[in-house]
C-alpha positions, 0 to 999 in steps of 0.5 A: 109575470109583471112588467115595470111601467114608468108612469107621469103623474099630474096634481091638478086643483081637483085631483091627479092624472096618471099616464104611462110612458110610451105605450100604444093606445090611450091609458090615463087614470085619476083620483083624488090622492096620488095613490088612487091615480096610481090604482086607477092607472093599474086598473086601466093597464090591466084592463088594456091588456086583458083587451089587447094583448101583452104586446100593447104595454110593449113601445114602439121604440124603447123609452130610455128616460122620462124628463120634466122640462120648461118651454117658453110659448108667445101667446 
């Protein structure tokens, strides 16, 4: 069985940060191109659930979207 999981990807000067969305725990992948964060990131959920338990890729509320926004912070 497979589950379908929203992931955040970061381009950073060295490379990408993937995360997922929503899941308990911490879960981040890397590498150097988008599609290596994004094995990277499998690989670690995988490995999350082999540890835990099916039930640590289930949210504690249900996350219905994910979006990108601008805030303005005083520094």
């Amino acid at each position: 069985m497979t589950r379908d999981v929203r992931v955040i990807i970061e381009q950073h000067v060295d490379g990408f940060v993937a995360y997922p969305v929503g899941l308990r725990g911490v879960i981040v992948g890397q590498g150097d191109t988008r599609e290596e964060a994004i094995a990277d990131i499998t690989s670690a959920m995988q490995f999350h659930v082999e540890t835990f338990g099916a039930a640590a890729l289930e949210p504690e509320e249900p996350v219905l979207d994910v979006f990108l926004a601008g805030a303005q912070v005083a520094v």
